[in-house]
N, C-alpha and C positions, 0 to 999 in steps of 0.2 A: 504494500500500500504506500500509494507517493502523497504528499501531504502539502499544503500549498504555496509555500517556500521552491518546496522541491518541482510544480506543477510550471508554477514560473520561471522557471530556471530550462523545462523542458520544452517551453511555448517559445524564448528565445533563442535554444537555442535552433530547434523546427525553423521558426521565421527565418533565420539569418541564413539554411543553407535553403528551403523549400519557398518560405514567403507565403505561403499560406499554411494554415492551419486547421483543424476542427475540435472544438471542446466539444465532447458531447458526454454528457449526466441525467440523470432523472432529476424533477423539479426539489429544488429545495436544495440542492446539492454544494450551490454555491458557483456556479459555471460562469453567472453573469459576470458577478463578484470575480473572480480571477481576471475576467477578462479586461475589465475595469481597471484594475488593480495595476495591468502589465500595464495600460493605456495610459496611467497616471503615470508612471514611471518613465513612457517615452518622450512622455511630453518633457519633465524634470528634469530625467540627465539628458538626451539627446536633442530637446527642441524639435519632436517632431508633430507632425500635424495630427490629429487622432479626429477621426469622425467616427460616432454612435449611431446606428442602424436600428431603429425596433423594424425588427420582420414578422411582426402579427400577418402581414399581407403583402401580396405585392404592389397593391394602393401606397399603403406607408414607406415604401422601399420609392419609389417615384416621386412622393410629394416629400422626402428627404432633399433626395436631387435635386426637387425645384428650388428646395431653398438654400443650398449651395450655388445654386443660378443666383440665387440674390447677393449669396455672404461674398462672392466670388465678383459682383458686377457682369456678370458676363449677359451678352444680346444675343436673346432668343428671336428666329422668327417663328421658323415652324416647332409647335410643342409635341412634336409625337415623342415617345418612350427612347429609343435610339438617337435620336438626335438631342436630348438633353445628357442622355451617359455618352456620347461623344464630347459634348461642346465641354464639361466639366473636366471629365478624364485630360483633356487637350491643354485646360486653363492648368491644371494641377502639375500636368508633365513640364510645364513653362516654371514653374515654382521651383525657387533655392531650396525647400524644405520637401524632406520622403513625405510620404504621409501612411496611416495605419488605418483603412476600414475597418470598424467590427459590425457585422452584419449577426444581431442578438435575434434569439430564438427562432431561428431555420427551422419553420414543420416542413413547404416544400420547396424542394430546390430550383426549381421553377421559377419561383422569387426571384432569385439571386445571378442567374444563369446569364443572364444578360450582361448585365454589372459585372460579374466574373470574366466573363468571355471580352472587355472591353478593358477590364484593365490589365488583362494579362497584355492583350495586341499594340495598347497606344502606353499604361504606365511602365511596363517592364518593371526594372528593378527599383523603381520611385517607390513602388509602394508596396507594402503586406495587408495581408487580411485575415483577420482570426474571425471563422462562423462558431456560434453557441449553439446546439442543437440540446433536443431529449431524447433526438434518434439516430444511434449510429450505425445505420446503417439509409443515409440521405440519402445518397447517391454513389454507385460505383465511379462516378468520376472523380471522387472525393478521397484524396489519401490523405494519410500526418493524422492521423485522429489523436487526437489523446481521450483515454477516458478516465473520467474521474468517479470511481469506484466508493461504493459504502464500505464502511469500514466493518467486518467482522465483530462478534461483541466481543472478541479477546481481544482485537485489534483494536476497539476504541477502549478498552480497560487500561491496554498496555499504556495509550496516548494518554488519557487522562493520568497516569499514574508517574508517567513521563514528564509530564507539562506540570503539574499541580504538585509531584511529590506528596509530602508531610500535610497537603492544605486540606486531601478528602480523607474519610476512612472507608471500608468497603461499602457500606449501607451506601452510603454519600454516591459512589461510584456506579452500583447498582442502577441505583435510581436515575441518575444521569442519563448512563445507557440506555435503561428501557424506556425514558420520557422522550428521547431523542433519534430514536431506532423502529425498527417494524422487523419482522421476518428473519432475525435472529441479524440483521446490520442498525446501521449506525448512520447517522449524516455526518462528515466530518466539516462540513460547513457550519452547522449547529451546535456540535462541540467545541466546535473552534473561536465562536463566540463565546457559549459559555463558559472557555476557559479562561480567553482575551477578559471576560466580564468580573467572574471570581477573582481572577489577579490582579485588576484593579480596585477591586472590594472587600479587600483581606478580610472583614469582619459579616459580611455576607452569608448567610446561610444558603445552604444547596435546594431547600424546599422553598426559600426567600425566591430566589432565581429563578426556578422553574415554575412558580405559580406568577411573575412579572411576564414571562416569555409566554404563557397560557393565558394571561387577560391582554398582550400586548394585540395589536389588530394585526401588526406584522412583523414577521420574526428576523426581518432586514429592510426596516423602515428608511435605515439611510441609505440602500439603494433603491428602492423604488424611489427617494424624492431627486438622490441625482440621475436617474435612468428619465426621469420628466426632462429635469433641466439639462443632460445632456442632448435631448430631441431638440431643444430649442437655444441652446446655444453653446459653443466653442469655450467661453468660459469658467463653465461649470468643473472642468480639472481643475483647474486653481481654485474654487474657489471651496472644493470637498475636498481638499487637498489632504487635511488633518482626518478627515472620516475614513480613510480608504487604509489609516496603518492600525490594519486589525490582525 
């Protein structure tokens, strides 16, 4: 089991020889989150350009485009589908700076296929692209998968016991696992919080935490609100800069 230090480190180093990527997890897993995470980083140390994708549809995947036609100034005349992932891809390959697609939650590939097939032809090596899926098996045209696996309950016992030391005792530990798990695994997105959480709340109880995360409405409220404000602006890296070191 790879853990999300080690996820990053595989997503980089995938992009730098392939350029594309695919995270694919089951919901909850934490997929968005990673991707996000690398996305803040390239911005930080490398200065590079990172655009956010929701792929609920291929509607949203297009009126993304259009407003990169805005961020970018670029003159449209004709608005068909093709002719705006040209005029964009064209303005970006003219740009001092790579840039980083993440095209988030791919159900079909169909979506994306376009946009793919155009910036392989006109960005070349300008740009990467990591897709988030829950299905890995999108597309046979689709290689570099990484997947990010549940953790086993031995496997999230070891990690809690690894991460937390002396701070649970087995009860504690227990309970973790099976409020965080189903089917005999484990989220390690979820423990990974709860661990990030407990450690910064040394005097926190483990029942304290788990009944906060059971009335919370959602159990990664600070990405759902940058997953908004990355749809709608370039900003939004900096400005969850401090939310993203989980």
């Amino acid at each position: 089991m790879i853990v999300h230090n080690e996820i990053l480190q595989q997503i980089e180093e995938t992009l730098n020889e392939k350029r594309f990527v695919t995270i694919s997890a089951f919901a909850g897993a934490g997929k968005t989150t990673l991707a996000i995470k690398y996305g803040d980083r390239q911005t930080q140390a490398k200065k590079k350009i990172v655009r956010f994708i929701n792929v609920d549809s291929a509607d949203k995947v297009l009126e993304a485009y259009r407003q990169l036609v805005k961020e970018f100034t670029i003159y449209v005349i004709d608005e068909k589908e093709e002719n705006i992932i040209r005029l964009v891809h064209e303005r970006i390959a003219n740009l001092n700076s790579a840039i980083l697609f993440i095209f988030d939650n791919v159900e079909d590939h169909k979506d994306i296929e376009p946009y793919l097939n155009s910036i392989i032809n006109i960005l070349n090596d300008k740009a990467q692209v990591i897709i988030t899926t829950k299905n890995n098996n999108l597309s046979d045209d689709i290689e570099n998968i990484i997947l990010v696996e549940s953790f086993s309950k031995k496997e999230a016992i070891l990690y809690l016991k690894k991460s937390l030391k002396n701070r649970l005792n087995k009860k504690d530990i227990d309970k973790l696992v099976e409020d965080f798990g189903s089917n005999d695994a484990a989220s390690p997105y979820r423990l990974s919080k709860a661990v990030a959480y407990l450690k910064a709340n040394k005097l926190l109880k483990v029942n304290d935490y788990i009944n906060y995360f059971k009335n919370s409405k959602d159990d990664h409220i600070e990405t759902v609100l940058l997953l908004q404000l990355l749809e709608k602006s370039p900003l939004a890296w900096q400005i969850f800069y401090n939310i993203l070191q989980i």
